[in-house]
C-alpha angles and dihedrals in degrees: 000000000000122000113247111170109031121172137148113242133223095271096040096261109143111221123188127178109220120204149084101257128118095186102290116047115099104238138129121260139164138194117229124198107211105195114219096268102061102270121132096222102181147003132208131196124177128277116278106287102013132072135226133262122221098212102096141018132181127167103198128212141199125247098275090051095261116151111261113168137279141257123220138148131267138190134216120196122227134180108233135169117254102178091099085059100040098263126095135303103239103033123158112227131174131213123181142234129223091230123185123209111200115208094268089055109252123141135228126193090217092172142008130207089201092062105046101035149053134230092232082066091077104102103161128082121254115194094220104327125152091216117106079187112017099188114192105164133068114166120175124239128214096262093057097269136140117231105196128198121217113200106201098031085059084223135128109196132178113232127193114252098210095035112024098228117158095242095188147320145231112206122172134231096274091050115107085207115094116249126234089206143046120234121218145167092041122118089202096058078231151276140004142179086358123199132177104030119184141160128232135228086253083053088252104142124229125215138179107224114212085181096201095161097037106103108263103024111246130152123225139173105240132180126208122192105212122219106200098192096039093046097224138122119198128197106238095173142013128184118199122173124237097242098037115237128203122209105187096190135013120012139150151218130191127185111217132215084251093058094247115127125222118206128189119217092186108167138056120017132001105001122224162205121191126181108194137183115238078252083069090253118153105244092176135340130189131194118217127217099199108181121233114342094331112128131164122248112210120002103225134186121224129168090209154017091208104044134022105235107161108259 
C-alpha cells in the first residue's frame, strides 16, 4: 500500500499510514511506527467494522516521554437515503470517529461525526468522496485537548480529549453549522476548504487555506488568535503567494522554532514549498517533479531522521 500521512513523532519514532483511501473507500489500512533504528515497533489497524483514515497520525506520551498510544481517524460506512436531497435513495456514505488506542492496544471511539453532525452540513465540493466530513486534520492544545478540522463541513472544533464532548466550534462563513466565534480581521471573512490545522505554542491556530469558495479560488496560509471569552477569532497573519496558487486539495503549514512558516502547496501545478518570515519574505522556496498522479500530501520539516529536535 502507498504512505499517505507520514510525521516524526516526539520521540523519533516515523510513523506512516499505508493505505488507498482517501476517507471513504472501504479498504484496509494500517499505521505502522518505525523506531530510528530501523525497527518497525508497532503496528495499528481501525476499530472492528470501521477502517482507518490516513489524514492524520499521532502516537501520545506521558510526561516522562514513555509511549503511551496514539490517536487517528477512522471512518464507518451507512446506507442512507439521499432523494430528499437530490441523490439517490439508497447511497453509502461514510463519516468518521476520533478513536484512541492506549499502549496496551485497546481502542476507544472518543468522538463521532455521526452523532454530532448532519449530512446537509456538508458545503465543499467532493469530486466523487464518500465522506459527508472528511476531517484531515487533529492538533493538540495546551490543556490537553484535540482541535479538529473538518474539511467539508468548512468547521474547526475543540474536542475534549477524556470525554469526547464537542467544546466548541469555528466555523466559517460558508459552514451550515452555527459558530461559537466571530472572525474578524480577515478580508477574506475566513476560511474554506481548510487543510493543515495546527495549534501554536500562543494557542493561534494555523490553518492552510485551500480557499475553494473565495472568488477567485486561491489558496493562503492564514493565522487567527482566538478570544474565548470574547468569542472572536481574528485573523493576525496571512501568506499568499505572488503568483496565487491554488491548491484545491491537501496542503500544509508548519510553524518553525525560528518563527518562519512552511506551507505546502502540494496539488495542482506547479507544486511547492515556501519558507516565509512572519514579514511575509521568502526565506526559501522549492519546486517539486512528482512523476504520474503522486502527489504529497503535506511538506514537513525535520532535523533529523535519528532523533526528533523541533525545526
Amino acid at each position: 500500500k502507498p504512505a499517505e500521512e507520514i510525521k516524526q513523532q516526539a520521540n523519533g519514532d516515523i510513523t506512516a499510514v499505508l493505505t488507498t483511501s482517501h476517507g471513504g473507500e472501504q479498504v484496509d489500512g494500517e499505521a505502522v511506527a518505525i523506531a530510528p533504528d530501523g525497527s518497525i515497533v508497532r503496528t495499528i489497524t481501525a476499530p472492528p467494522s470501521s477502517y482507518l483514515d490516513g489524514h492524520e497520525f499521532w502516537e501520545t506520551f506521558t510526561d516522562n516521554g514513555e509511549y503511551d498510544g496514539a490517536v487517528f481517524f477512522a471512518y464507518t460506512a451507512r446506507h442512507v437515503d439521499l432523494s430528499a436531497h437530490g441523490g439517490p435513495a439508497d447511497s453509502l456514505i461514510t463519516g468518521h470517529q476520533v478513536v484512541q488506542q492506549d499502549a496496551s492496544g485497546t481502542q476507544h471511539v472518543l468522538f463521532d461525526a455521526w452523532d454530532h453532525f448532519e449530512l446537509t452540513d456538508n458545503v465543499e465540493p467532493t469530486t466523487g468522496q464518500l465522506d459527508f466530513d472528511h476531517p484531515n486534520a487533529l492538533s493538540f492544545t495546551s490543556d490537553g485537548n484535540y482541535v479538529v478540522s473538518w474539511r467539508n463541513l468548512d468547521i474547526l472544533t475543540k474536542i475534549n480529549s477524556s470525554t469526547g464532548d464537542l467544546m466548541w466550534t469555528l466555523a466559517s462563513p460558508f459552514a451550515a453549522r452555527a459558530s461559537d466565534f466571530t472572525i474578524t480581521g480577515d478580508p477574506l471573512g475566513g476560511f474554506s476548504a481548510q487543510h493543515s490545522l495546527r495549534v501554536l505554542d500562543n494557542g493561534d491556530l494555523l490553518v492552510f487555506d485551500n480557499g475553494t469558495r473565495h472568488v477567485p479560488s486561491a489558496s493562503r496560509a492564514v493565522e487567527y488568535a482566538l478570544d474565548e471569552g470574547a468569542h472572536t477569532a481574528t485573523m493576525v497573519w496571512q501568506y499568499k503567494h505572488t503568483p496565487a496558487y491554488y491548491t484545491a486539495f491537501t496542503g500544509s503549514v508548519q510553524r518553525l522554532e525560528n518563527g518562519n512558516t512552511l506551507i505546502g502547496w502540494t496539488f495542482g501545478s506547479p507544486i511547492v514549498a515556501t519558507e516565509v518570515t512572519s514579514a511575509g519574505a521568502t526565506a526559501w522556496e522549492g519546486t517539486l517533479t512528482a512523476a504520474g498522479a503522486q502527489t504529497p500530501y503535506r511538506f514537513t520539516k525535520i532535523v533529523s531522521l535519528y532523533t526528533h529536535i523541533k525545526p
